[in-house]
KOLTOR-375127 format. One record per residue (C-alpha): residue in one letter; x, y, z; residue number from 1. Coordinates in nm, 2 decimals. Example, Ala and Ser with C-alpha at 12.3 -4.5 7.8 and 13.67 -1.06 7.14 Angstrom:
2
<kolza code="A" u="1.23" v="-0.45" w="0.78" pos="1"/>
<kolza code="S" u="1.37" v="-0.11" w="0.71" pos="2"/>
This chain:
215
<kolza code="X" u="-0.58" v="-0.68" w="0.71" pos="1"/>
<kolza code="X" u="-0.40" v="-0.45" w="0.96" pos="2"/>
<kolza code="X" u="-0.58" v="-0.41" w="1.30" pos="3"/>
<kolza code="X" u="-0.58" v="-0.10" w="1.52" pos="4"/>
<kolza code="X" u="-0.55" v="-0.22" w="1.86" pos="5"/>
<kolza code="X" u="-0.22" v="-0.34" w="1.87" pos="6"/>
<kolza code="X" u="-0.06" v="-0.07" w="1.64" pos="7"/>
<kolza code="X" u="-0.22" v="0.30" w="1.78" pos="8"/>
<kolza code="X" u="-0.06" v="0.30" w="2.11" pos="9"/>
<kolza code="X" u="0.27" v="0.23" w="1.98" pos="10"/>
<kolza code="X" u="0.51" v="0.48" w="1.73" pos="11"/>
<kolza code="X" u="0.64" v="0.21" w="1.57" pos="12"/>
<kolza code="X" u="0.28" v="0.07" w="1.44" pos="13"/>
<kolza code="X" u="0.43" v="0.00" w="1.08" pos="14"/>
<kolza code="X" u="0.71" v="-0.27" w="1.21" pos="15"/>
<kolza code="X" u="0.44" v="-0.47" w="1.45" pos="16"/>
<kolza code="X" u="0.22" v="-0.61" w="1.12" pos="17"/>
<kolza code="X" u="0.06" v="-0.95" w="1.17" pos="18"/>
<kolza code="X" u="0.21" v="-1.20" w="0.98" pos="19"/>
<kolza code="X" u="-0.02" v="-1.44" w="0.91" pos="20"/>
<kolza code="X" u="-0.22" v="-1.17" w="0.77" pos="21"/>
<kolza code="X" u="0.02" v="-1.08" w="0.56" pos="22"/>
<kolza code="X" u="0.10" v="-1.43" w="0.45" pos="23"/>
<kolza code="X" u="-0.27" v="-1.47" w="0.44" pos="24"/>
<kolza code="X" u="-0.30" v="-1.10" w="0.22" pos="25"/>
<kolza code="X" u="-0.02" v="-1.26" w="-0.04" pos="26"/>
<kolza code="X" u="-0.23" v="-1.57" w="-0.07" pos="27"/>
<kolza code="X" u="-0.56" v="-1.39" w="-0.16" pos="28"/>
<kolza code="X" u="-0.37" v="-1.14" w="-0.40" pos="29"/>
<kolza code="X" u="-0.22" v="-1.41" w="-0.58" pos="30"/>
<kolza code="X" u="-0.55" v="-1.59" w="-0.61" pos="31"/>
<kolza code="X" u="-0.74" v="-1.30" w="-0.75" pos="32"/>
<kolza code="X" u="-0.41" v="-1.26" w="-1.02" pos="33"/>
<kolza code="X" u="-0.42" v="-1.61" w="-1.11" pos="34"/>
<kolza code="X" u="-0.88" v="-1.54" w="-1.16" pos="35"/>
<kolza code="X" u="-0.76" v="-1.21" w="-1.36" pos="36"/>
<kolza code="X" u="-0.55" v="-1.38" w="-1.59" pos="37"/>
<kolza code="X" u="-0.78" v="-1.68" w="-1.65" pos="38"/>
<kolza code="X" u="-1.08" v="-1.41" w="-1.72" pos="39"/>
<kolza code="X" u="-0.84" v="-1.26" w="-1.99" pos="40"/>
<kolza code="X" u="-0.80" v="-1.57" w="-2.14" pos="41"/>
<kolza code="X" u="-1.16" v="-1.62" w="-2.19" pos="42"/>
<kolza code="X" u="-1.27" v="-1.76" w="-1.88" pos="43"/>
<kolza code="X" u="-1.63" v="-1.65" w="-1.79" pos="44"/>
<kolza code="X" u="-1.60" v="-1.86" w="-1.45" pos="45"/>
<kolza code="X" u="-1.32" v="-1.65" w="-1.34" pos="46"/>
<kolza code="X" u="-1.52" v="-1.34" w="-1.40" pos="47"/>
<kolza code="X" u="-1.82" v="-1.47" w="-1.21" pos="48"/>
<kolza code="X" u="-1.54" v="-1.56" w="-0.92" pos="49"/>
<kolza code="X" u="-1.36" v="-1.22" w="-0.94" pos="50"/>
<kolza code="X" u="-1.68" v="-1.02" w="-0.89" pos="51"/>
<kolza code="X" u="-1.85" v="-1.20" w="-0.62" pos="52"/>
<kolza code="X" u="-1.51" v="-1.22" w="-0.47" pos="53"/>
<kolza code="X" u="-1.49" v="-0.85" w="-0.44" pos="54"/>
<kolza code="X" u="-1.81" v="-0.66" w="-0.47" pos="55"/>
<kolza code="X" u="-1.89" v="-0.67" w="-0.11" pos="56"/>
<kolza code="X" u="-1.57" v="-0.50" w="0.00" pos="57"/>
<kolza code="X" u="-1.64" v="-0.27" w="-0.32" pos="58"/>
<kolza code="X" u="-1.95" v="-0.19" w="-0.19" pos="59"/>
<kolza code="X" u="-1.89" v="-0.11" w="0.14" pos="60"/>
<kolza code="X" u="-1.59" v="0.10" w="0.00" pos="61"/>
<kolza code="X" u="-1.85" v="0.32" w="-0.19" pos="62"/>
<kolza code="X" u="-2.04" v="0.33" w="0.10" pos="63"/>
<kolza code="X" u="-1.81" v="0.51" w="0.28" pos="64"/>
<kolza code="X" u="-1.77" v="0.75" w="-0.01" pos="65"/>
<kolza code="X" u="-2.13" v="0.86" w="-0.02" pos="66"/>
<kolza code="X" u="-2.45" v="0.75" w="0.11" pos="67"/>
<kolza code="X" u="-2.60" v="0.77" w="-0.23" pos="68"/>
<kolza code="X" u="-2.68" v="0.40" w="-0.26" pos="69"/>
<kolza code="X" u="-2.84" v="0.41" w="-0.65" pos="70"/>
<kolza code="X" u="-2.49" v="0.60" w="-0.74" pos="71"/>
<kolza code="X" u="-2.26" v="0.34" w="-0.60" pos="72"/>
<kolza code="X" u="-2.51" v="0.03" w="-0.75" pos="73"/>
<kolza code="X" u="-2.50" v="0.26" w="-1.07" pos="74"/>
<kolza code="X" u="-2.08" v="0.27" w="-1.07" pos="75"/>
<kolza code="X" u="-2.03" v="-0.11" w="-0.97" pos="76"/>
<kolza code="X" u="-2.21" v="-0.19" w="-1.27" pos="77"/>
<kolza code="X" u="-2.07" v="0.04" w="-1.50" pos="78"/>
<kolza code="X" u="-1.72" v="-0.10" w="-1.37" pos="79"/>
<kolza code="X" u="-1.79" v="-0.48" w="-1.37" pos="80"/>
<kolza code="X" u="-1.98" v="-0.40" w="-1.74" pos="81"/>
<kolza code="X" u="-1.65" v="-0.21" w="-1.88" pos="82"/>
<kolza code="X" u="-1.45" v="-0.56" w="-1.70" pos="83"/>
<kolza code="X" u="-1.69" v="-0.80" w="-1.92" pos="84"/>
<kolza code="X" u="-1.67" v="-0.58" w="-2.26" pos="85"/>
<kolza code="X" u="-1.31" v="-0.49" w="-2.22" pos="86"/>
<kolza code="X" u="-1.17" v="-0.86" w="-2.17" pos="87"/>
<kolza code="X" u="-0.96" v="-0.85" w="-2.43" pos="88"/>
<kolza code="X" u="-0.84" v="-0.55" w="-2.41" pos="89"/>
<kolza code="X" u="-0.75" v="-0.56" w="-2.03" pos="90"/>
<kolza code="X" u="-0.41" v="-0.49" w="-1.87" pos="91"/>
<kolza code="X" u="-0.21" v="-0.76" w="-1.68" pos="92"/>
<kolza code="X" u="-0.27" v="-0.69" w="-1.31" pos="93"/>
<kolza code="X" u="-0.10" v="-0.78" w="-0.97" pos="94"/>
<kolza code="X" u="-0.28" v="-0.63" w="-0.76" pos="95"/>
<kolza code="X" u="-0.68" v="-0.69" w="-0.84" pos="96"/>
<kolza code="X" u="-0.86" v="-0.56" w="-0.50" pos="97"/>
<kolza code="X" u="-0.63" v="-0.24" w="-0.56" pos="98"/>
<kolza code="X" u="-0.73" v="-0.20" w="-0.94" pos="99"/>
<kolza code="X" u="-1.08" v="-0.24" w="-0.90" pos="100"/>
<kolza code="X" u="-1.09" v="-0.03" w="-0.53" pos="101"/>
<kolza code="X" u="-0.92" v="0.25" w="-0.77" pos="102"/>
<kolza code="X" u="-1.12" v="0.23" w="-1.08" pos="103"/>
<kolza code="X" u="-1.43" v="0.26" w="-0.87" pos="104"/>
<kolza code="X" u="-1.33" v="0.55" w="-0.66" pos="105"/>
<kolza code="X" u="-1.27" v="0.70" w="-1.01" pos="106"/>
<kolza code="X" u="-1.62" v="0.68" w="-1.14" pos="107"/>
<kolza code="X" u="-1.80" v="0.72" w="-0.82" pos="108"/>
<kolza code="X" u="-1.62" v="1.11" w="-0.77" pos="109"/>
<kolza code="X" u="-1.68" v="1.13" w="-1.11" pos="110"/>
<kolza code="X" u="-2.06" v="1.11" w="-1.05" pos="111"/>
<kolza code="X" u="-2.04" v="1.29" w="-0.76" pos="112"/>
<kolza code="X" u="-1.86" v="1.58" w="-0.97" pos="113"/>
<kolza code="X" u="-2.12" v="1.59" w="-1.23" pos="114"/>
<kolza code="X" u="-2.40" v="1.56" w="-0.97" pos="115"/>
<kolza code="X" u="-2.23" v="1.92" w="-0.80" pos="116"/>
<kolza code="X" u="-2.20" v="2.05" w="-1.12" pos="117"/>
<kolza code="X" u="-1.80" v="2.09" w="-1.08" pos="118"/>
<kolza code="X" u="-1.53" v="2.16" w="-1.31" pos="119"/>
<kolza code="X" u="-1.29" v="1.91" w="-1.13" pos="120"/>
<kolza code="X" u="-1.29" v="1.68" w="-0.84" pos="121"/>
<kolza code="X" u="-1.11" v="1.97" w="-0.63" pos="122"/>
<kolza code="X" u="-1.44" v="2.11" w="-0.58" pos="123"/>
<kolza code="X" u="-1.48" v="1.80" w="-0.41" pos="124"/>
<kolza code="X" u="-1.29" v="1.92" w="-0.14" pos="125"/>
<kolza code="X" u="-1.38" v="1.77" w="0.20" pos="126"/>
<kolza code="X" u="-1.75" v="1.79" w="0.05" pos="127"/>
<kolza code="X" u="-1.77" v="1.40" w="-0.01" pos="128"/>
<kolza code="X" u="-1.93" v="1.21" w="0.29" pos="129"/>
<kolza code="X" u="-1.67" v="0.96" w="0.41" pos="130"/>
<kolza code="X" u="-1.86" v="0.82" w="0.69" pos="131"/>
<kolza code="X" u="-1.73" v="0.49" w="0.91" pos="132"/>
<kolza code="X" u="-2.01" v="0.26" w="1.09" pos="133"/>
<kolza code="X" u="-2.03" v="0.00" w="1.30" pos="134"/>
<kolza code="X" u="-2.12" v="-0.36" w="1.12" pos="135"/>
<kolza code="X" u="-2.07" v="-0.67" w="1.20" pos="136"/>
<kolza code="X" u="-1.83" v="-0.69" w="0.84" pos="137"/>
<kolza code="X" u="-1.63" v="-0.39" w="1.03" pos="138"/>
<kolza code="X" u="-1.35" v="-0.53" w="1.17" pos="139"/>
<kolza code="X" u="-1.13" v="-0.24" w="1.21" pos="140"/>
<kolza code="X" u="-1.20" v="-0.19" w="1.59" pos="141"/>
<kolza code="X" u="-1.05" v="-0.52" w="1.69" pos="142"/>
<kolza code="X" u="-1.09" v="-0.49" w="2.09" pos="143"/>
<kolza code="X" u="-1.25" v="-0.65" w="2.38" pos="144"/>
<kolza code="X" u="-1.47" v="-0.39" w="2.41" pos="145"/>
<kolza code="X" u="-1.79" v="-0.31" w="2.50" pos="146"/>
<kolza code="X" u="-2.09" v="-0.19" w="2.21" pos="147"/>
<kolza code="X" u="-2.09" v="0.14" w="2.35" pos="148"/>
<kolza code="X" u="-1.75" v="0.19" w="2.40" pos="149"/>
<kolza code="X" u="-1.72" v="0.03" w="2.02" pos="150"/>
<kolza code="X" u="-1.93" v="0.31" w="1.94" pos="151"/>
<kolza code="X" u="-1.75" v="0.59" w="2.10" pos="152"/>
<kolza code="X" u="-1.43" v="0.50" w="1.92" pos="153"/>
<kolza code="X" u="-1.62" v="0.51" w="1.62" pos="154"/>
<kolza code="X" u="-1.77" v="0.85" w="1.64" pos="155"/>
<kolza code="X" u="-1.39" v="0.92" w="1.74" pos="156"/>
<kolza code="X" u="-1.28" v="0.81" w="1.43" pos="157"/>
<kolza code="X" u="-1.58" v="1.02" w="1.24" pos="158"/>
<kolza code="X" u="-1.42" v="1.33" w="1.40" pos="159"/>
<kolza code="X" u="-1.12" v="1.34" w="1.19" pos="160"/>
<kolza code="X" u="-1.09" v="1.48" w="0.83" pos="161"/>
<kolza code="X" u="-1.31" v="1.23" w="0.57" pos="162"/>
<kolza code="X" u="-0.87" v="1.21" w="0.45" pos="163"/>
<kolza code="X" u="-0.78" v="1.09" w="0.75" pos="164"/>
<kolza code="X" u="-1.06" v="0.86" w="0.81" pos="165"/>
<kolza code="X" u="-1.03" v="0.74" w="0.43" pos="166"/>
<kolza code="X" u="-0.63" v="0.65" w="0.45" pos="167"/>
<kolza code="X" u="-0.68" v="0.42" w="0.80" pos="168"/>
<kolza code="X" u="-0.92" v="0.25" w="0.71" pos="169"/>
<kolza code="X" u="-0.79" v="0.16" w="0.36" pos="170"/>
<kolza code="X" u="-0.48" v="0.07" w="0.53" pos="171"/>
<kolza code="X" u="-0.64" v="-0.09" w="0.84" pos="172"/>
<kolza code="X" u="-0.99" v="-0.25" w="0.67" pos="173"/>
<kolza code="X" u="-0.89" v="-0.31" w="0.37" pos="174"/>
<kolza code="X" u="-0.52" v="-0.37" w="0.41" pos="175"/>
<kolza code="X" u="-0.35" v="-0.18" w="0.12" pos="176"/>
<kolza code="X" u="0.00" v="-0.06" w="0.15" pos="177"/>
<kolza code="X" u="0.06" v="0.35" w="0.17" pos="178"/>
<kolza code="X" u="0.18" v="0.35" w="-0.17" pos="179"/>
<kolza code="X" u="-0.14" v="0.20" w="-0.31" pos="180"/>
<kolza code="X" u="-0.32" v="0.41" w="-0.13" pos="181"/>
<kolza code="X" u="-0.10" v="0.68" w="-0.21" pos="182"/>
<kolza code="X" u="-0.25" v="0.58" w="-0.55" pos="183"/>
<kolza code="X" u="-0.63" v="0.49" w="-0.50" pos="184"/>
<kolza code="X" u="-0.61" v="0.87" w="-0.30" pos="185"/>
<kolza code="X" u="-0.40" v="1.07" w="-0.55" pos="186"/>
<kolza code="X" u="-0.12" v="1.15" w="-0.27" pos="187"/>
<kolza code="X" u="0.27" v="1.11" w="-0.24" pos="188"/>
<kolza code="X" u="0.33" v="0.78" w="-0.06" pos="189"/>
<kolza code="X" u="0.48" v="0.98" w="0.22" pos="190"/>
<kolza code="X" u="0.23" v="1.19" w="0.26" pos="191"/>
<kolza code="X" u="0.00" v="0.88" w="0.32" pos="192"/>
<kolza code="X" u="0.21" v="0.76" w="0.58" pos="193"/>
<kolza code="X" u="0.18" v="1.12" w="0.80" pos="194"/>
<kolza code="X" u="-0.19" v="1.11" w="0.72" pos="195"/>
<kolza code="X" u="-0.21" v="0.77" w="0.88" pos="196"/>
<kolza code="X" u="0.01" v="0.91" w="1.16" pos="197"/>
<kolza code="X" u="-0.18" v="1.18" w="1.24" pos="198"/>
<kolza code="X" u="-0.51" v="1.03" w="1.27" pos="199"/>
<kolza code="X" u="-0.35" v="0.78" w="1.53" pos="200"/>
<kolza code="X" u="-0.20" v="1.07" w="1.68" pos="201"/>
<kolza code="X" u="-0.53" v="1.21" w="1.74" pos="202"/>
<kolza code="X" u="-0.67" v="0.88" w="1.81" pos="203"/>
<kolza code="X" u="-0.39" v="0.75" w="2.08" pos="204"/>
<kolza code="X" u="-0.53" v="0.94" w="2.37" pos="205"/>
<kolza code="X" u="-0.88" v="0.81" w="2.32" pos="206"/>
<kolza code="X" u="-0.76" v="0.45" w="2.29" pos="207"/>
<kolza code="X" u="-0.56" v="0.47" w="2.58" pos="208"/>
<kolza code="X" u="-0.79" v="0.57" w="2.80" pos="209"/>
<kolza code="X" u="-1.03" v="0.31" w="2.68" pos="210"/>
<kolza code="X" u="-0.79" v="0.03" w="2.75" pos="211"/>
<kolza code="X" u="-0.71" v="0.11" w="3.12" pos="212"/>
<kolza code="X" u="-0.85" v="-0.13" w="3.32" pos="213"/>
<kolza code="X" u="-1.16" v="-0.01" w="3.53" pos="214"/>
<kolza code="X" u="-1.04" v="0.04" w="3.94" pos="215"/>
């Protein structure tokens, strides 16, 4: 997982990546491959492994897409259901956390399109709530801070576009690479990569400011 403190003030924030959270990233991808695998080969363990392994950073995920709680409990099932009946039939994955963040953002705009009555998810627009909040599982503000200056970064970070505020924290939180979530987002990698610029752009001055010492 990629932190925010030590990247935003700097223009170089992609060449100043932890590395033993990368190492540590590698490890836990190549983990939840090897539980993948197993579950395709018949292994109900591995399934019960995979999903408690993952449906808490699922859940908060579809949190921040809507605050319709029954809709994301409703799509988490549906997903982990189609897993379990689909076994067999399931395609070789390297990259679990980034399959399954994918697959549910799929089914829960889905739901939200149907809900709206829309044609397409480009009706969407900048309609679906992505809302960030401060929890003690949030560890995307990593500074030596106080609570109410913790929360005034965070309602920061709530004024940008839900885009915006959707590509840093998948890249910061949950620690995918632009291209996946170039992916997850339906966006050209590159165009991930000025999103996540322009947010710390806007976010840079704010950060500063709240890292000056106090005279």
């Amino acid at each position: 997982m990629h932190t925010i403190s030590s990247q935003i003030t700097s223009d170089k924030f992609t060449e100043n990546l932890n590395k033993e959270l990368i190492t540590a990233s590698i490890r836990c991808a190549e983990d939840a491959s090897a539980l993948w695998e197993a579950f395709r080969a018949g292994d109900q363990h591995s399934f019960t492994l995979l999903y408690y392994s993952h449906i808490d950073r699922l859940y908060h995920y579809g949190e921040r897409l809507t605050d319709d709680i029954a809709l994301i409990e409703d799509c988490l099932q549906d997903l982990f259901a189609e897993l379990w009946t689909r076994q067999a039939q399931l395609p070789e994955v390297n990259a679990v956390k980034f399959y399954l963040f994918k697959a549910l953002k799929r089914k829960i705009i889905k739901k939200l399109v149907q809900q709206q009555s829309l044609s397409s998810d480009d009706g969407l627009a900048e309609g679906y709530n992505f809302e960030i909040t401060l929890s003690s599982e949030f560890d995307l503000i990593d500074l030596h801070v106080s609570q109410q200056q913790r929360q005034q970064l965070l309602q920061a970070i709530n004024q940008l576009t839900h885009r915006q505020k959707e590509a840093i924290t998948l890249y910061f939180y949950d620690g995918f690479s632009y291209q996946e979530i170039g992916e997850i987002m339906a966006m050209e990698t590159r165009s991930v990569y000025n999103l996540v610029y322009r947010a710390l752009a806007s976010l840079r001055g704010f950060l500063t400011a709240l890292l000056e010492p106090s005279v």
